[in-house]
C-alpha positions in Angstrom: -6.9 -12.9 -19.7 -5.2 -12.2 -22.8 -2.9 -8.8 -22.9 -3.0 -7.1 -26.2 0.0 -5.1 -27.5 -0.2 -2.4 -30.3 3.6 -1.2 -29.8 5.0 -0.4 -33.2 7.8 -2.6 -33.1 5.7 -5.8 -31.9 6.7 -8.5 -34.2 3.2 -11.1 -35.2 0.1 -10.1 -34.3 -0.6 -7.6 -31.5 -3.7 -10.0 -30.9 -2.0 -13.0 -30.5 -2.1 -13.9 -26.6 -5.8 -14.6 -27.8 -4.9 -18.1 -29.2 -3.5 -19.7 -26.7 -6.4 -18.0 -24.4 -8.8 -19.9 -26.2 -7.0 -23.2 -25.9 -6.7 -22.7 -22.1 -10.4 -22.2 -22.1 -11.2 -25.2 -24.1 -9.0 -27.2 -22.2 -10.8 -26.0 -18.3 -14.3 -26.8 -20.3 -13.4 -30.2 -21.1 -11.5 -31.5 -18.7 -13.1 -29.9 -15.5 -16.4 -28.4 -17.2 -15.3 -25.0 -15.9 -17.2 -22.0 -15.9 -14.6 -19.5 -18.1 -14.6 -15.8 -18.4 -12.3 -14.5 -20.8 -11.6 -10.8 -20.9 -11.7 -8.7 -24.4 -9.8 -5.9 -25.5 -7.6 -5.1 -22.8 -5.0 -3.1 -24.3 -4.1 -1.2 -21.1 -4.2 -1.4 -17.4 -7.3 1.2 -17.1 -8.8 -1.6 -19.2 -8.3 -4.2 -17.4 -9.7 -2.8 -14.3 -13.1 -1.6 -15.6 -13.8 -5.0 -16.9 -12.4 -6.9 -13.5 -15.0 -4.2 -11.8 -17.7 -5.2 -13.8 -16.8 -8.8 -13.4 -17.2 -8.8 -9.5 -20.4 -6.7 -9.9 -21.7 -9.9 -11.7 -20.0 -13.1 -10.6 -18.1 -15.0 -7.5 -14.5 -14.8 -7.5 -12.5 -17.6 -9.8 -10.4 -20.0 -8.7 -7.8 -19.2 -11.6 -6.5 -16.0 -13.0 -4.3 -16.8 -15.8 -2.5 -13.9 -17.5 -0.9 -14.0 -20.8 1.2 -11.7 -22.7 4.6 -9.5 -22.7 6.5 -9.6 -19.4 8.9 -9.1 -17.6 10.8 -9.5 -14.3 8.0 -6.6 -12.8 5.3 -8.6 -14.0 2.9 -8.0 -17.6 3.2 -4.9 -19.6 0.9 -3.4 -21.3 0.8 0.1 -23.6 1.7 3.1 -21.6 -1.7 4.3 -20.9 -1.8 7.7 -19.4 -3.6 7.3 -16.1 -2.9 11.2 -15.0 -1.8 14.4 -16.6 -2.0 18.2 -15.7 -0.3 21.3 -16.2 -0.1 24.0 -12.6 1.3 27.7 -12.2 2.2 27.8 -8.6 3.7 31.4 -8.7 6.1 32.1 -11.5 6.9 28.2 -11.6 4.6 26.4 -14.4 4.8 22.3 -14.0 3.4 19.8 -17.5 3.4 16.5 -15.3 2.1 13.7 -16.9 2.0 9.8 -15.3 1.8 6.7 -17.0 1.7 3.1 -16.5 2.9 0.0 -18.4 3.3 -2.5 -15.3 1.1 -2.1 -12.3 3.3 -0.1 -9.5 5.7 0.9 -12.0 4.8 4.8 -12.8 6.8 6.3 -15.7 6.9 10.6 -14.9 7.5 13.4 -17.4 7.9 16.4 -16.3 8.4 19.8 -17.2 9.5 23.0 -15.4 9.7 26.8 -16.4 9.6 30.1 -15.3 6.0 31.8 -16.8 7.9 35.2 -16.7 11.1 34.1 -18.7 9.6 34.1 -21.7 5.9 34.8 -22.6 5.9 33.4 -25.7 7.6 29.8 -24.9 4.7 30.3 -21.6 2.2 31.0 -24.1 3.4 28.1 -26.3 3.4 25.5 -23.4 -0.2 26.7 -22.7 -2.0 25.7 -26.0 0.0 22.8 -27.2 0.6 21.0 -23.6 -2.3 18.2 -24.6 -0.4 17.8 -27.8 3.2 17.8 -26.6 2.8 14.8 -23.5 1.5 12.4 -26.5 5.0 12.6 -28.1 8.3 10.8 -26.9 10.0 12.3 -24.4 13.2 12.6 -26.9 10.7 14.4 -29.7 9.1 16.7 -26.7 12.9 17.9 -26.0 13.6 18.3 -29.7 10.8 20.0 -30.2 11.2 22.9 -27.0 14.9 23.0 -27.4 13.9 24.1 -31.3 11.5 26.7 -30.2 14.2 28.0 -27.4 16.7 28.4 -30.1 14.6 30.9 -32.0 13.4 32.7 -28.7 16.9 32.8 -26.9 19.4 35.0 -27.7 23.1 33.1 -28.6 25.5 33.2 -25.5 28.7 34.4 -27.9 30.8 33.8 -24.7 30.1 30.7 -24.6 29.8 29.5 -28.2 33.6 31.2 -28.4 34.3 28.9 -25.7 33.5 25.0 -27.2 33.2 26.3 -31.0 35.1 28.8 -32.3 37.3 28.2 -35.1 40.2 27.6 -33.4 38.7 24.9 -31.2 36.9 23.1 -34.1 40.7 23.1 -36.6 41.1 19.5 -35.4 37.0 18.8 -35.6 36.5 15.6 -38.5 34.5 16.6 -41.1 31.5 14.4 -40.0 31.6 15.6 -36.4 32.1 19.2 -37.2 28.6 20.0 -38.4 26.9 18.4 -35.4 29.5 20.2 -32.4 28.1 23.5 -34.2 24.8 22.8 -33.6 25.4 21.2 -29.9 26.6 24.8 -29.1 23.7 26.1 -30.7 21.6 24.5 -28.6 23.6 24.8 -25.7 24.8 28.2 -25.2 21.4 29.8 -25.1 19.7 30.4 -20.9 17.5 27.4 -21.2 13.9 27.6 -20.7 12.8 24.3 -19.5 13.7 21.5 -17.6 12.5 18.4 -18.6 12.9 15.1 -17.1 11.4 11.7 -17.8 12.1 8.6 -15.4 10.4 5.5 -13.5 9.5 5.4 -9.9 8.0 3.1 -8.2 4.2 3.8 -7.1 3.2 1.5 -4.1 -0.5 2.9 -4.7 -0.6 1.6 -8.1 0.9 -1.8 -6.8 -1.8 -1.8 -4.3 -4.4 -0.8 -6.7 -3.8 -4.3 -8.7 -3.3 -6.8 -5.8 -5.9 -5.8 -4.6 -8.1 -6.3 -7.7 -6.7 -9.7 -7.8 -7.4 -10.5 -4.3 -11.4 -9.6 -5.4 -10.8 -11.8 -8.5 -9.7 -14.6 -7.1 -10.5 -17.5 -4.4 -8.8 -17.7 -1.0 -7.7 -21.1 -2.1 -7.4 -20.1 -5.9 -4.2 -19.5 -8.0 -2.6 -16.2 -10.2 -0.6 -17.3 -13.4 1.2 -14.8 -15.5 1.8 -16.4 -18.7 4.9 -14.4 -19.9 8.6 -14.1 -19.8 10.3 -14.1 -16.2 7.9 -13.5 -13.7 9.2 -16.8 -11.8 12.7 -15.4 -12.2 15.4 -13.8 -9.9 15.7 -10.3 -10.9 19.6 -9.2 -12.5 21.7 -7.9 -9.8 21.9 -4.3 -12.0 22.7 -1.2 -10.2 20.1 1.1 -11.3 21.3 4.0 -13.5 20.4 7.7 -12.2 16.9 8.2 -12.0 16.0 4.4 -12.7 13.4 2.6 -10.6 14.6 -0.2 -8.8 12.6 -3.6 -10.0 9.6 -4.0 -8.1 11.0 -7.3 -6.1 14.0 -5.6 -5.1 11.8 -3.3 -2.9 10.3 -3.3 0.5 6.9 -3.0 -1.1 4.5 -5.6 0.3 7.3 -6.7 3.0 9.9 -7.3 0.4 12.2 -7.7 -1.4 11.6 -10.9 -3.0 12.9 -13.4 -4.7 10.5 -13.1 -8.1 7.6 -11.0 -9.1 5.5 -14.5 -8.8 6.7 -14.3 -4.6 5.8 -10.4 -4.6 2.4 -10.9 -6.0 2.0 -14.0 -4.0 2.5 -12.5 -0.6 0.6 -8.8 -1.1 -2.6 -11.0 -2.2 -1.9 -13.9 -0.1 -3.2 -16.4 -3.1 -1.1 -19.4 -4.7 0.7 -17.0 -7.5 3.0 -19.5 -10.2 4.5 -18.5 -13.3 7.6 -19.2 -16.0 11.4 -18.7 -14.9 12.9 -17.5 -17.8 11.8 -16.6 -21.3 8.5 -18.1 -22.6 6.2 -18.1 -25.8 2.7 -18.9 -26.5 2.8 -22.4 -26.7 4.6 -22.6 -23.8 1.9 -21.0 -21.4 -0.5 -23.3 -22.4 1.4 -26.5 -21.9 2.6 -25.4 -18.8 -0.7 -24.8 -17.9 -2.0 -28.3 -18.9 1.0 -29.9 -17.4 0.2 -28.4 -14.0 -3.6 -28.8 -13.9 -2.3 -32.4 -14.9 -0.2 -32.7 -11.8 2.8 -33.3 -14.4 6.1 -32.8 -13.2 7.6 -29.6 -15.2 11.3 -27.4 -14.7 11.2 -23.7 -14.9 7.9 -23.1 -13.4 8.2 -20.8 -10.1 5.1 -21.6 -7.9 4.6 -19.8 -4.3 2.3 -20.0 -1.7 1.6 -17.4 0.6 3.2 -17.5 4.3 0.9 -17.9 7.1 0.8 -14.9 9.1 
């Protein structure tokens, strides 16, 4: 199952988890004359789960699921697909929320508050350009608002005196002077908004995928995410405000766990193996062979499910 990428900044081609995909498949058809389904065009999770539908619809589950792509210590990432958006008034209070998903039970909010009586023509603004404004970056979303607030709100002199008048900027460098102007520009005006854009963690979603691979694959069958890390122990980072914690570091599933490979492992109860530490095309596919092989190998996590 290759996992596309179309990120700007993706170095090669955003196709390549194809090749090594295709070597996989040639090596199941020759060596065990395996039936082998290869999903095409998955370029985001919603992707991924209309074709695995289809799949069961039409054939018996497999007795390998092999992944490969990007990943991570959360498992493989895909584009940030928006799977929900929507914009309320509840009252005076209007709410832009908008949900999206690069790893499965990882869900990345924005979010943004206002009062619908502050200003009508900021309301009025939000209104017709909300579709618009959730397919930007966050950053470019609150350039953009904090732009339009300066021109609607009225200058808080008091407080401009405060951080910027010309007394307090006499010791200000030339290249910094410039940009504390416009921070109390932007800042000594009643804001408007309030926006906020952070990762939670969506057991839902989480359940949403094992249980697809569950469906896809054999009691007795195995998952293998070819990418970076899934085998490995998560960092011990503490989480900055508003950060997710990683997936295996939670109590989702009966966790934590050790690796993503021993989360996804015991929420579908199915043989689940994959690389500890970084990896590359050619990797995936020789630790594949190697383990079909029953070759010894280093660096490959494999877990089986406990018996309950």
């Amino acid at each position: 199952m290759p996992l596309l990428s179309g990120d700007s900044d993706t170095k090669g081609s955003k196709r390549w988890a194809e090749k090594p995909a295709d070597k996989i498949e040639v090596f199941y058809r020759k060596q065990f004359k395996a039936v082998v389904k290869q999903l095409r065009d998955i370029w985001s999770w919603e992707d991924y789960y209309q074709q695995a539908g289809q799949i069961l619809q039409e054939t018996p589950p497999f007795d390998r699921v092999i992944f490969i792509g990007h990943g991570g210590f959360d498992g493989p990432i895909l584009n940030d697909k928006v799977f929900w958006k929507d914009l309320t008034i509840s009252g005076t209070n209007g709410k832009l929320l908008q949900f999206t998903e690069a790893q499965p039970g990882l869900k990345d909010v924005l979010s943004i508050d206002y009062n619908i009586n502050k200003n009508h023509i900021f309301t009025d603004y939000i209104s017709a350009h909300w579709l618009e404004l959730v397919q930007m970056d966050p950053i470019d979303i609150r350039h953009q608002l904090k732009g339009l607030e300066k021109q609607l709100q009225p200058l808080d002199q008091a407080c401009f005196k405060r951080y910027c008048a010309p007394d307090k900027l006499a010791t200000a460098r030339k290249e910094t002077y410039k940009s504390r102007i416009n921070l109390c520009e932007t800042v000594c005006r009643e804001p408007l908004f309030d926006l906020k854009s952070y990762v939670e963690i969506s057991p839902e979603r989480l359940l949403l995928f094992t249980n697809s691979l569950s469906s896809l694959v054999t009691a007795d069958g195995l998952i293998f995410f070819g990418a970076c890390n899934p085998g490995s122990e998560a960092p011990n980072d503490i989480p900055k405000r508003g950060d997710a914690k990683f997936l295996i570091n939670t109590t989702l599933a009966g966790g934590p766990y050790q690796s993503y490979v021993h989360l996804i492992s015991s929420a579908t109860g199915r043989v689940t193996a994959g690389p500890i530490g970084d990896s590359s095309a050619e990797d995936v596919v020789k630790r594949i062979i190697r383990f079909e092989s029953n070759n010894h190998q280093h660096f490959l996590c494999v877990v089986a499910p406990a018996p309950h």
